[in-house]
C-alpha positions as CSV (number, residue, x, y, z in Angstrom):
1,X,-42.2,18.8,-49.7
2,X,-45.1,17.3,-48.6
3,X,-47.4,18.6,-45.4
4,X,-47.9,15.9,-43.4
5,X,-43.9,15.8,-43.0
6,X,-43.8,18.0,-39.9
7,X,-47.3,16.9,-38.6
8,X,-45.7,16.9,-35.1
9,X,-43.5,19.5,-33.1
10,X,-40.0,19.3,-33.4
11,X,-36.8,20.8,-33.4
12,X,-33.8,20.6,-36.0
13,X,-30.2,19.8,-35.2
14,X,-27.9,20.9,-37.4
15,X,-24.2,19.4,-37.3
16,X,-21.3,21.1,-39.0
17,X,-18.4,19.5,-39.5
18,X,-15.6,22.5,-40.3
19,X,-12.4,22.4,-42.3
20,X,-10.6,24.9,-44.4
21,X,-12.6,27.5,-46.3
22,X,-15.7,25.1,-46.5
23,X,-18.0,23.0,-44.3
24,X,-20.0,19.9,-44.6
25,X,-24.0,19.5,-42.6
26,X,-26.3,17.5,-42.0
27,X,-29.9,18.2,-40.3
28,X,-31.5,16.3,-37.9
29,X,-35.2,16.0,-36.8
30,X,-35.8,15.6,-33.1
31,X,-40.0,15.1,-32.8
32,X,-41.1,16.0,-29.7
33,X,-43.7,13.1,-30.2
34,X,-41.9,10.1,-28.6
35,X,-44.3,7.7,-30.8
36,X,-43.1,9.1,-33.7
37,X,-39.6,8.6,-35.0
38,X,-36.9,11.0,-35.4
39,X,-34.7,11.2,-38.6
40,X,-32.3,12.8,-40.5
41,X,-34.2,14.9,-43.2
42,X,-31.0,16.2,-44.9
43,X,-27.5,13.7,-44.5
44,X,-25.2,15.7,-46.6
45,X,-24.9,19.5,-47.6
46,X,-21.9,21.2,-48.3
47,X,-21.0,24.8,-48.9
48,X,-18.0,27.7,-48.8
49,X,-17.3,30.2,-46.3
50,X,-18.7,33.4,-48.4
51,X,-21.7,35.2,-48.0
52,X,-23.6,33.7,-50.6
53,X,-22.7,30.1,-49.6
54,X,-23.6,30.5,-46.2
55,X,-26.9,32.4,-46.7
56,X,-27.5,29.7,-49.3
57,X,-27.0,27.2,-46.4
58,X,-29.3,29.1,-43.8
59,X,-31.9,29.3,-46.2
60,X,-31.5,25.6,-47.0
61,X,-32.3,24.7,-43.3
62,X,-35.0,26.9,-43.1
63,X,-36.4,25.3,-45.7
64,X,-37.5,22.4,-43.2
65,X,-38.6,25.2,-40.7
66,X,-42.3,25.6,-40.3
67,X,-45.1,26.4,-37.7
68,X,-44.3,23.3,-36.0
69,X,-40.5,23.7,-35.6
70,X,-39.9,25.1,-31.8
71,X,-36.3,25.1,-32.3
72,X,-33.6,24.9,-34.7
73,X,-29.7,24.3,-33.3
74,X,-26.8,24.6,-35.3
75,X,-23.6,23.2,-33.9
76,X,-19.9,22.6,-34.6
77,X,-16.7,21.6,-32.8
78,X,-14.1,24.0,-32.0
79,X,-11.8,23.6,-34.9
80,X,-9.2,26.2,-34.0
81,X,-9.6,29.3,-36.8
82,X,-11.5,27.6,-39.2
83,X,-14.4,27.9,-37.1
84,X,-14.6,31.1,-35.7
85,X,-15.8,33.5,-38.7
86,X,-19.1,30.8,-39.9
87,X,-19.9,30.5,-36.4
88,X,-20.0,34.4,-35.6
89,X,-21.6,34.7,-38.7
90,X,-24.2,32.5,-38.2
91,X,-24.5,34.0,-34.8
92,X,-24.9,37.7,-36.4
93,X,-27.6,36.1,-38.8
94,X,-29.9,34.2,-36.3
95,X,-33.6,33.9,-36.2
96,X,-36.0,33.9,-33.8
97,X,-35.9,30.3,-31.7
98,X,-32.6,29.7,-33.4
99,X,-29.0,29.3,-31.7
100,X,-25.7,28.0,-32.6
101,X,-22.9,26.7,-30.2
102,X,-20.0,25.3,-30.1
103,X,-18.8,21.2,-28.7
104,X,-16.2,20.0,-27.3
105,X,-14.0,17.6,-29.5
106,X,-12.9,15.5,-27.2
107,X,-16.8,14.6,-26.1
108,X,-17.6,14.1,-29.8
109,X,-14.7,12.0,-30.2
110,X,-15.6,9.7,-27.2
111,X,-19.3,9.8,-28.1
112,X,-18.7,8.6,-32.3
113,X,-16.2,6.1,-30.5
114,X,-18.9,4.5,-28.0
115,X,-21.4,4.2,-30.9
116,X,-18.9,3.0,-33.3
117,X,-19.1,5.8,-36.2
118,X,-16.5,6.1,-38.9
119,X,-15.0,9.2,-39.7
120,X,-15.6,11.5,-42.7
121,X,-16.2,15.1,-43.2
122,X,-19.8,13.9,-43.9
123,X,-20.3,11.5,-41.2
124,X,-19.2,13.9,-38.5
125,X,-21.4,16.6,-39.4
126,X,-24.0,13.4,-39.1
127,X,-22.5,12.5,-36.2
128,X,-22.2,15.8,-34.3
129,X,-26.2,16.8,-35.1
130,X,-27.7,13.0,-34.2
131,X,-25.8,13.3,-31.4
132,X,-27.1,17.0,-30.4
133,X,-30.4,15.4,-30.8
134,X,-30.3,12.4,-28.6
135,X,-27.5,13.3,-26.2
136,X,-28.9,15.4,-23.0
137,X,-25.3,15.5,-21.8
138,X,-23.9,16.7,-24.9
139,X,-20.9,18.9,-23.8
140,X,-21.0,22.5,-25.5
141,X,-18.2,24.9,-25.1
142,X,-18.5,28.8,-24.7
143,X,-16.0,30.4,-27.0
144,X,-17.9,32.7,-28.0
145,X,-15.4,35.4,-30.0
146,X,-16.2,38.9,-30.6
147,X,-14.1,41.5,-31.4
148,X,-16.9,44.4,-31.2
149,X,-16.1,46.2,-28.0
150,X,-19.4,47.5,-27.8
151,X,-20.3,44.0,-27.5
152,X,-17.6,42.9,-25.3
153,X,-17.2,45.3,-23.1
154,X,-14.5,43.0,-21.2
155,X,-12.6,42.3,-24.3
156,X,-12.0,39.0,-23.8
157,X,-11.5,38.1,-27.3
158,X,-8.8,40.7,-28.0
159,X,-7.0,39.6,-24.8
160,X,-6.6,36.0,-25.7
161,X,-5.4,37.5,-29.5
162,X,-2.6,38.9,-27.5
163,X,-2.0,36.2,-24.8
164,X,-2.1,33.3,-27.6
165,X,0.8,35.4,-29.6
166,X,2.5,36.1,-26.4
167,X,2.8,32.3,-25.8
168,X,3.8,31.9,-29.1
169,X,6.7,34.1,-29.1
170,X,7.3,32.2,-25.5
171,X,8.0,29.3,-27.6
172,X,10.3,30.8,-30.6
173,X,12.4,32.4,-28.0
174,X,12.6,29.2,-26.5
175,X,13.5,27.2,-29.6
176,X,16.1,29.8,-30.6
177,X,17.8,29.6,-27.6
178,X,18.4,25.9,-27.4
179,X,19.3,26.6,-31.0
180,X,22.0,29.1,-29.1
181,X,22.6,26.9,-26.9
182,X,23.6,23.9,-29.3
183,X,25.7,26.5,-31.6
184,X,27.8,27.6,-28.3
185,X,28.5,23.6,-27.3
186,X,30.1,23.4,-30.6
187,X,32.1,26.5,-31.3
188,X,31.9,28.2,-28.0
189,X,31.5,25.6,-25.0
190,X,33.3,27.6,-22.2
191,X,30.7,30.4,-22.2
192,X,27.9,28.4,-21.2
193,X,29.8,26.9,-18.8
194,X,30.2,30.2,-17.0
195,X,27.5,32.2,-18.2
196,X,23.7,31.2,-18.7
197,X,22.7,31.4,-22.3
198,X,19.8,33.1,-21.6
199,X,21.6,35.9,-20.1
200,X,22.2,39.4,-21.3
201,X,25.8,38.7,-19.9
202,X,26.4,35.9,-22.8
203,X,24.1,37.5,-24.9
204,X,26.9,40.4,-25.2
205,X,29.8,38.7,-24.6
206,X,28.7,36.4,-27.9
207,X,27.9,39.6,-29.9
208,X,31.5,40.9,-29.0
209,X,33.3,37.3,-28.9
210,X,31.8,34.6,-31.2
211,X,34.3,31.9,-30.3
212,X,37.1,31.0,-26.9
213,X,39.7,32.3,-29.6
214,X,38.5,35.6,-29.3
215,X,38.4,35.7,-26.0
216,X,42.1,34.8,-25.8
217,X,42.9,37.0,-28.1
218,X,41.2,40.4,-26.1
219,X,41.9,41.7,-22.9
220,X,40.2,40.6,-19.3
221,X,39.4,44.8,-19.4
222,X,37.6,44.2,-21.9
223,X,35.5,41.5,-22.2
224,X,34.5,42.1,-18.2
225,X,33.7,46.0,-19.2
226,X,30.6,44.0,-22.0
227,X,30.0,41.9,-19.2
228,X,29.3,44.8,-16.8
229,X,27.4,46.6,-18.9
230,X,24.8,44.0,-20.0
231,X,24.8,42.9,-16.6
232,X,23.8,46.2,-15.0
233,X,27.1,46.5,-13.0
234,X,26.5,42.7,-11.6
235,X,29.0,40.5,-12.8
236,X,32.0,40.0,-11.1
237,X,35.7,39.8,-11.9
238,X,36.0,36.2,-11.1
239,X,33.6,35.4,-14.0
240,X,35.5,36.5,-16.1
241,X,38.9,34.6,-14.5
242,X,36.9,31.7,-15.3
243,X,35.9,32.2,-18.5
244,X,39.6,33.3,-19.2
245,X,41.0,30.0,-17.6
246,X,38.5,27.5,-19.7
247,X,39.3,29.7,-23.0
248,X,43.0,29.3,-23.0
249,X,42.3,25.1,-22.8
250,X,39.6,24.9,-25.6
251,X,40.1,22.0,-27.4
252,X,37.4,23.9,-30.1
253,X,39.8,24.3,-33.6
254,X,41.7,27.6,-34.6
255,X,39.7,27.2,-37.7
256,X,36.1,28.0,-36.8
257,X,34.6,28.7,-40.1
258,X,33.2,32.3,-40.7
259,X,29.9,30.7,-41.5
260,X,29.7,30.2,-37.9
261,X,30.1,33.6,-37.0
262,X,28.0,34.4,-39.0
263,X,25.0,32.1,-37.9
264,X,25.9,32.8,-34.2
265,X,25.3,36.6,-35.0
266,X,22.3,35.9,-36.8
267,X,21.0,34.0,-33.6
268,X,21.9,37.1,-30.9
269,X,20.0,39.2,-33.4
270,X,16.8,37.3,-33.7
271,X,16.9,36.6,-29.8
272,X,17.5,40.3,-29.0
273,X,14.1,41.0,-31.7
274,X,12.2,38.4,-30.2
275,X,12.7,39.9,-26.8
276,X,11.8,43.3,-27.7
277,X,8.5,41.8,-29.5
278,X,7.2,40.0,-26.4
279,X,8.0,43.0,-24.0
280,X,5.9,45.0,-26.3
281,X,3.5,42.4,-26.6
282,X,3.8,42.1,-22.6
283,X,3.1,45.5,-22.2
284,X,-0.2,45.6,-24.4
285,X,-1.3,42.3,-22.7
286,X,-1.0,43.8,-19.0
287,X,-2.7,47.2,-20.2
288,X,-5.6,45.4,-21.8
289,X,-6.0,42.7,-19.0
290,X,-5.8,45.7,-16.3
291,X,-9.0,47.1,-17.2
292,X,-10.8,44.1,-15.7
293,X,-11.4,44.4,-11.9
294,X,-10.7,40.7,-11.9
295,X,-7.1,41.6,-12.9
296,X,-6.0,43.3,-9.3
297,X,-7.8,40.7,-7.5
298,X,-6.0,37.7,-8.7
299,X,-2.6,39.2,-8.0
300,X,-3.4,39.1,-4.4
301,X,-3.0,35.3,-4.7
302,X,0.5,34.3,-4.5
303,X,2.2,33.5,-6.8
304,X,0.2,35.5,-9.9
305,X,1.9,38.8,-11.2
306,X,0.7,40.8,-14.1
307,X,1.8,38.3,-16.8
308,X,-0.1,36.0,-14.9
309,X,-2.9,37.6,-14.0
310,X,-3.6,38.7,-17.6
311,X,-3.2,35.1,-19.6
312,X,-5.3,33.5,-17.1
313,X,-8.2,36.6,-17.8
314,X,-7.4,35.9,-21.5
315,X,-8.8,32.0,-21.2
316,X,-11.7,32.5,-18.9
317,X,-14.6,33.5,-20.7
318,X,-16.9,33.5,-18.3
319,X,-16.3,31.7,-14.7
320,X,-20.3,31.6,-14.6
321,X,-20.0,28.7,-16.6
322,X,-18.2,26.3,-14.0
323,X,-20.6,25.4,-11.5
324,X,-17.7,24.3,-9.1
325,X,-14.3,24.8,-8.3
326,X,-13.8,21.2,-9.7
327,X,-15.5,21.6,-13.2
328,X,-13.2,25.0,-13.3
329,X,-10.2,23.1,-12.3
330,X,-11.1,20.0,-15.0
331,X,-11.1,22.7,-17.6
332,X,-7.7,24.0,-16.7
333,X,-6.9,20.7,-17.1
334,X,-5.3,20.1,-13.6
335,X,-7.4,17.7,-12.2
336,X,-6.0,13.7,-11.6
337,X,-6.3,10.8,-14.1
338,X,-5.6,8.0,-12.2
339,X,-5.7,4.1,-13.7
340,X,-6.3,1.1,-11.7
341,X,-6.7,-2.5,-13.2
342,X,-5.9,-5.5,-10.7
343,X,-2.2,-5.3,-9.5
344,X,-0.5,-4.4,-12.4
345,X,-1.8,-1.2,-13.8
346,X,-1.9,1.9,-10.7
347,X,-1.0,5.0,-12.2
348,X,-1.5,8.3,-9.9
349,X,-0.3,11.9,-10.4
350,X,-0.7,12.3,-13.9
351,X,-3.3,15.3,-14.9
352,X,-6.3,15.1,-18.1
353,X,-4.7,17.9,-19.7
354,X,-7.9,19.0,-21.0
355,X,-9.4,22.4,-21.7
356,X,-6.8,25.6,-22.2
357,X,-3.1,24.7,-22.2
358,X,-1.9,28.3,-22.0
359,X,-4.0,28.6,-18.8
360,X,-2.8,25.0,-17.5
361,X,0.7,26.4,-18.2
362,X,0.0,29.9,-16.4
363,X,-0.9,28.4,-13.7
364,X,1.5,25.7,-13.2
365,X,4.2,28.4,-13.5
366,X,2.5,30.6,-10.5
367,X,2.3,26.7,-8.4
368,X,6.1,26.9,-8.0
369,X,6.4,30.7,-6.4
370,X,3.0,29.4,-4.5
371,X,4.9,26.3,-3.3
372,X,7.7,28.2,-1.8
373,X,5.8,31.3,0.0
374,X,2.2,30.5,0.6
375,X,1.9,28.4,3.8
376,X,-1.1,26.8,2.9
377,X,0.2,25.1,-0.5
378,X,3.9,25.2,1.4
379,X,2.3,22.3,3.6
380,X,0.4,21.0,1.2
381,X,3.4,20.5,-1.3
382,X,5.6,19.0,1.6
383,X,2.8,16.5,2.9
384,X,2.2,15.4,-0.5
385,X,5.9,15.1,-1.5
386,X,6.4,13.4,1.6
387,X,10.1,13.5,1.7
388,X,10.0,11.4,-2.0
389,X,11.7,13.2,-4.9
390,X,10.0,11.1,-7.1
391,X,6.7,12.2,-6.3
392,X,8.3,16.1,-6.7
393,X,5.8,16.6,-9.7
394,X,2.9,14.9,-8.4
395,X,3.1,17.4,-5.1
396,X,3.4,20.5,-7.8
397,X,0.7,19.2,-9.3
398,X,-1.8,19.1,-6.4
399,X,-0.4,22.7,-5.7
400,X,-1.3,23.7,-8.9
401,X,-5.0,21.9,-8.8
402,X,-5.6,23.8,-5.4
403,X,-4.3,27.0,-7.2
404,X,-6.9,26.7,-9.5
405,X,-9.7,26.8,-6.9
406,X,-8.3,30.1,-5.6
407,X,-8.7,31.3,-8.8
408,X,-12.1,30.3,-9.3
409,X,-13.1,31.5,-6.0
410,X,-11.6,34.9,-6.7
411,X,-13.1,35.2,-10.2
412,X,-16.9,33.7,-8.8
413,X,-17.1,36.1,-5.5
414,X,-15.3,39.5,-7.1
415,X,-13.1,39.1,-4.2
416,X,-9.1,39.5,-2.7
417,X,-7.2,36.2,-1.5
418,X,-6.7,36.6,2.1
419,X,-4.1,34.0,4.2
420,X,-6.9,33.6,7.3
421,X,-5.5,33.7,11.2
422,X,-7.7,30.6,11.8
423,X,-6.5,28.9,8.8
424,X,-2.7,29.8,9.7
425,X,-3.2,28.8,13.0
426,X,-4.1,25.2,12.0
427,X,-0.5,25.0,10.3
428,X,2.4,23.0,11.7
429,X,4.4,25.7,14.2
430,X,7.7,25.6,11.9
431,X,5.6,26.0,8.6
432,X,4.0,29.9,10.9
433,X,7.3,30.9,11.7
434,X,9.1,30.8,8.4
435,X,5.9,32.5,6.9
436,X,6.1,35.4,8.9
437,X,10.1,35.2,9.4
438,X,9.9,36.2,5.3
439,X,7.7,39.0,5.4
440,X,7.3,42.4,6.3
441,X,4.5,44.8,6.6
442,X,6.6,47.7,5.8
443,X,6.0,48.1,2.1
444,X,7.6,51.3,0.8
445,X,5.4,53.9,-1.1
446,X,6.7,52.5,-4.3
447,X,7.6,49.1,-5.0
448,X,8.1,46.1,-7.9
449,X,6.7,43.3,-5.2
450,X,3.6,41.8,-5.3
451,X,1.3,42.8,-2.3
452,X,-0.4,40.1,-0.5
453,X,-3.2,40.3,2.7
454,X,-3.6,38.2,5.6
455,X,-5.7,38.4,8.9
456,X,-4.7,39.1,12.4
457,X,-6.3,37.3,15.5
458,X,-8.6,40.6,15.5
459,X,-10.1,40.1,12.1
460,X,-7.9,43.4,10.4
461,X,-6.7,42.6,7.4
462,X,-2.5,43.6,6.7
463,X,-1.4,44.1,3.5
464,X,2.6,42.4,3.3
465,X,5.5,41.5,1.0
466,X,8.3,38.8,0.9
467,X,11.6,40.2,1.6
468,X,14.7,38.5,-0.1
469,X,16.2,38.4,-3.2
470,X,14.8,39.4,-6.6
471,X,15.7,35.8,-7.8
472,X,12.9,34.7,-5.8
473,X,10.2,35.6,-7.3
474,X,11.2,34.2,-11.0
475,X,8.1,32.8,-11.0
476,X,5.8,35.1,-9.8
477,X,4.6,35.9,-13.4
């Protein structure tokens, strides 16, 4: 190399371009000299995820390090698990005036797109570091994993381990109960006729009773004692009646093939397994989030319960890193994405869906309880409906982006949620009185329901629950 090549400062950008097992670079010189141009000193180095290839790598860039050099940053897109062990790797292995970070695809995308790059392993990692180098609004994203609990002492990272298998298993049980579902239409259509197929009721009754021909051919005692039992001593007599009287007209054949059976029990067995897995998965999930302080605040908003609670603590990283409620609210990815062009483009309503989807979807869930009970978002939902059932989504959507404010408010200032007199006092009169018509300050030494807080005309602060039915708070998660 010869000296005069670094006769300026500078700093080096190095992009990464990750895939499986192996990555592809490119380093980037950035003079600090405007006069003098910057250039890629290195367009293509490639090299495998083990020790000796990626301290072959980091020696390679320090290669072009000298005196001069003021700062060297090495940078990648978030690439789902392909990324994480060479980033925290690198990160363990970091010099002095070196850092490494991660992008955001979607920026990188838009950015090779408005300078009209190709796309190759090769040319992204050129891509990614020329535009490190050039780019002051280049949009980094803090993942940041760690599994060390001395180093993460909120243990972040082995939260969202949990919460992103809990959502997982969200989605088997999901897909094996339409599987259920489409099994039952075709051998056994009066049961989900009566009986929801994500019952424990049908659950039973399917274990005991694969198809209407067995039902017909066992006693009402009988099936209603399964259907007690799984129902916790809720189902009624005129279930089964029904079930009975749509049995006895099946139109499904005599001759229901064992292999039926069979797959039907295989189904109950792997929903039943399923279930158990994500209660215990649940349970460590609430246990882990619950040592956050953050974790008892946010269940003071309405509409978040423990589930909740803990899968939105398992996204958030760090709420120091939205400025505002609306750059927190963009990364939930709840905030509008409205199209206008002339007279015949005018799209409204529908949402970036950007950033976390787990945390999109935890809080969308929590906008429907919100919706119903909190007065604020109650008006809010009804003035942006406005009476129009087609505009039924686009209301639970501006629920939801409000929703996410709370949350970032809560997080930000360490603080409850707190329904305000003067706020209340600003509502329509009928929107007050079914508020405090559906609550009740006498909350029993032990109880299952969420505790909320609002404010008197005196400043004190009451703690209260809704009263009504279990069913009702479905989606207080």
């Amino acid at each position: 190399m010869k000296n005069n090549i670094f006769s300026k400062q500078y700093d080096l950008f190095i992009g990464l371009d990750v895939s499986k097992g192996k990555a592809d670079a490119a380093i980037y010189k950035r003079n600090r000299d405007r006069n003098v141009k910057s250039k890629f000193v290195r367009k293509a180095i490639k090299f495998k995820f083990t020790k000796p290839g990626v301290d072959e790598f980091l020696d390679t860039v320090r290669h072009y390090k000298d005196e001069d050099c003021l700062s060297v940053l090495f940078t990648m897109e978030v690439t789902g698990v392909y990324s994480d062990n060479v980033y925290m790797y690198i990160r363990d292995h970091l010099q002095e005036s070196e850092a490494v970070k991660f992008l955001d695809t979607k920026f990188v995308d838009r950015w090779r797109d408005a300078h009209g790059y190709a796309k190759s392993d090769p040319l992204d990692a050129k891509t990614i570091a020329q535009m490190c180098a050039t780019d002051d609004d280049a949009r980094y994203v803090e993942k940041a994993p760690n599994y060390n609990e001395e180093n993460n002492k909120k243990g972040h990272a082995n939260l969202k381990l949990l919460t992103h298998r809990y959502q997982q298993l969200n989605k088997q049980l999901n897909a094996e109960y339409n599987r259920l579902s489409a099994q039952c239409e075709k051998f056994f259509p009066e049961l989900t006729a009566v009986f929801s197929i994500r019952s424990a009721t049908a659950l039973a009754i399917l274990e005991a009773y694969p198809t209407a021909h067995h039902i017909i051919k066992s006693s009402k005692n009988e099936v209603f004692n399964v259907a007690y039992e799984a129902s916790k001593h809720r189902c009624k007599e005129a279930k089964i009646d029904d079930l009975f009287d749509l049995c006895e007209n099946t139109i499904v054949t005599l001759n229901v093939p064992a292999e039926a059976e069979l797959v039907t029990a295989e189904m109950v067995s792997s929903i039943r397994n399923l279930l158990q897995t994500r209660r215990n998965y649940k349970k460590m999930m609430v246990n882990r989030a619950s040592k956050q302080p953050a974790f008892k605040r946010l269940q003071t908003l309405i509409g978040v319960g423990e589930e909740s609670a803990a899968m939105i603590l398992g996204e958030v990283y760090d709420i120091a890193l939205s400025k505002k409620a609306e750059n927190f609210a963009s990364y939930c990815g709840l905030t509008p994405r409205n199209k206008k062009s002339g007279s015949s483009v005018d799209t409204h309503g529908k949402i970036s869906k950007m950033g976390s989807p787990i945390l999109r979807h935890a809080i969308y869930l929590a906008s429907e309880y919100a919706r119903r009970h909190n007065p604020y978002l109650a008006n809010l939902f009804a003035r942006v409906k406005n009476g129009n059932k087609k505009r039924h989504k686009l209301a639970i959507v501006a629920v939801a982006n409000k929703m996410a404010r709370y949350i970032y408010a809560i997080l930000k200032h360490d603080s409850d949620f707190v329904l305000l007199y003067e706020d209340l006092m600003k509502l329509p009169e009928d929107t007050r009185a079914t508020f405090f018509q559906s609550i009740t300050t006498d909350i029993p030494e032990k109880t299952r329901r969420c505790i909320y807080k609002y404010s008197d005309e005196n400043g004190v602060v009451h703690d209260f629950t809704f009263t009504g039915n279990d069913s009702e708070e479905q989606y207080c998660m």
